[in-house]
C-alpha positions in Angstrom: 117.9 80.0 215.5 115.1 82.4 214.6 115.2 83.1 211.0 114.4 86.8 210.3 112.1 86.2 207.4 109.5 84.4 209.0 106.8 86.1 211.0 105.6 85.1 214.3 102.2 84.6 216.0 100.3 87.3 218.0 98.9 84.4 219.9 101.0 85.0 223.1 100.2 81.6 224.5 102.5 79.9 222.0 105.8 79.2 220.6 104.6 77.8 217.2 104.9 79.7 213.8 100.8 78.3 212.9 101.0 81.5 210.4 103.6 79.7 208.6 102.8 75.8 209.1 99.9 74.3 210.2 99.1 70.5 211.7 96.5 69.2 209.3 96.5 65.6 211.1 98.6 63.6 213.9 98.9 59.9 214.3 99.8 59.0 218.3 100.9 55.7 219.1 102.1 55.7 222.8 102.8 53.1 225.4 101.9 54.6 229.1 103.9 53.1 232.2 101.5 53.9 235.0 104.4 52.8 237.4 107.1 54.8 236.4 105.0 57.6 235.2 106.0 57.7 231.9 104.3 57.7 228.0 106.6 56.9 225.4 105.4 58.2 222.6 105.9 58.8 218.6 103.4 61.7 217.0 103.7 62.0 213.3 102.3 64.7 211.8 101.2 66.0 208.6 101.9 69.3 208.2 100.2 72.0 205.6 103.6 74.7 204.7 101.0 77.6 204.4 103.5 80.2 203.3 106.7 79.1 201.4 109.1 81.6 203.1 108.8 78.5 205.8 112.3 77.3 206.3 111.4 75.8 210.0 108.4 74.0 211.9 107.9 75.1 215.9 105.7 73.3 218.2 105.1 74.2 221.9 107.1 71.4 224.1 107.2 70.9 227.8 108.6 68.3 230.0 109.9 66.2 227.3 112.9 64.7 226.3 113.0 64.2 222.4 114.1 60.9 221.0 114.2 61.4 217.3 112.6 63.5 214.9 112.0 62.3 211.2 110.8 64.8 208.5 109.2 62.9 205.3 111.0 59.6 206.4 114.6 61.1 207.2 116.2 61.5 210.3 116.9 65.2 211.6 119.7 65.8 213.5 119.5 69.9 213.8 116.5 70.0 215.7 116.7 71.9 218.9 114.8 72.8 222.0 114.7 76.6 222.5 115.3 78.1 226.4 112.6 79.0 229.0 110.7 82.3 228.4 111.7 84.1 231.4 108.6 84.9 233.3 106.6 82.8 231.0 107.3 79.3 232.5 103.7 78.1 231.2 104.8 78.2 227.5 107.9 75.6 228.3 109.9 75.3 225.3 109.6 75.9 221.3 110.9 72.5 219.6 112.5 73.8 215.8 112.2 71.6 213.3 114.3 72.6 210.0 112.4 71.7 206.5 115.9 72.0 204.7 119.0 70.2 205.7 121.9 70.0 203.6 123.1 66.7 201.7 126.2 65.8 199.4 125.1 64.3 195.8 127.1 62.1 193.9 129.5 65.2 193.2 129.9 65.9 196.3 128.1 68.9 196.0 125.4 70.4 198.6 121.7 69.7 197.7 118.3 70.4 199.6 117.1 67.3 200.9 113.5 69.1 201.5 112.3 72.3 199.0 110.2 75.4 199.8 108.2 74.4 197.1 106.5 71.3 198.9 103.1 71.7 200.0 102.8 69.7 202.8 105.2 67.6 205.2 105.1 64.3 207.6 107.1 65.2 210.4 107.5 62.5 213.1 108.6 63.3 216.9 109.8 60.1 219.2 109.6 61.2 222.8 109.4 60.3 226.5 107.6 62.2 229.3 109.3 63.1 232.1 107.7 61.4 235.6 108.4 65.1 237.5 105.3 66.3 237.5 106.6 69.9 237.8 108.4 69.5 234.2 105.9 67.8 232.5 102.4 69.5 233.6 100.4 67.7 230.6 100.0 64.5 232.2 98.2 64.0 235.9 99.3 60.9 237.6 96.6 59.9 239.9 97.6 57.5 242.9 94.7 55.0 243.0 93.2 56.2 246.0 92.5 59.2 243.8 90.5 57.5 242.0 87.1 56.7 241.7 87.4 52.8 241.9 90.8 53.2 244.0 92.3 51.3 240.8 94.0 53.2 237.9 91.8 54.4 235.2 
């Protein structure tokens, strides 16, 4: 859902709204299978809200198949993974993140779990690689022949 208040980059080689929200660190913790291929991997991020029109993060995705996603500590369940650009296969898919979701209080009334005003925000993705090697284009897997020591690095 595009949200026709915020702006997006000029940068054509991303999907990301960096004018609006901005990584400021990442924690990776990852296990890799060599044999099937595959990382499994949680990044948490902190993320700088630079302007506070902001209602959603995007990140640039490809070849992954998303586990979880946590924003300051709480599950998300309206992510979503955004089609293909036609003729722009390289840029895979944008991965939208909402800051606000809506919760019932104690009256049963609907609340902002996550505010505009915050400053910053620790978002945390749980994902797995794919092993095709045409969907997921980050990752090499090297046979060990192609290797220097014919062993896997």
């Amino acid at each position: 859902m595009v949200h026709s208040k915020e702006v997006y980059d000029d940068d054509k080689s991303t999907l990301s709204n960096s004018r609006l929200s901005r990584a400021q660190s990442l924690h990776w913790k990852a296990f890799v299978d060599f044999d099937k291929s595959c990382i499994y991997a949680t990044a948490t991020y902190e993320i700088k809200i630079v302007d506070t029109g902001c209602t959603s993060i995007h990140l640039d995705t490809k070849g992954l198949e998303i586990v979880s996603i946590e924003v300051d500590g709480k599950e998300i369940n309206s992510w979503f993974l955004g089609e293909q650009v036609d003729g722009k296969l390289y840029l895979g898919q944008r991965l939208t993140i909402p800051l606000q979701e809506q919760d019932n209080n104690q009256d049963g009334n609907a609340t902002n779990s996550s505010t505009k005003e915050e400053q910053k925000v620790k978002v945390s993705i749980r994902y797995n690689t794919s092993s095709d090697p045409s969907k997921c284009t980050a990752a090499q897997w090297l046979t060990p022949s192609q290797t220097s020591d014919d062993i896997y690095c």
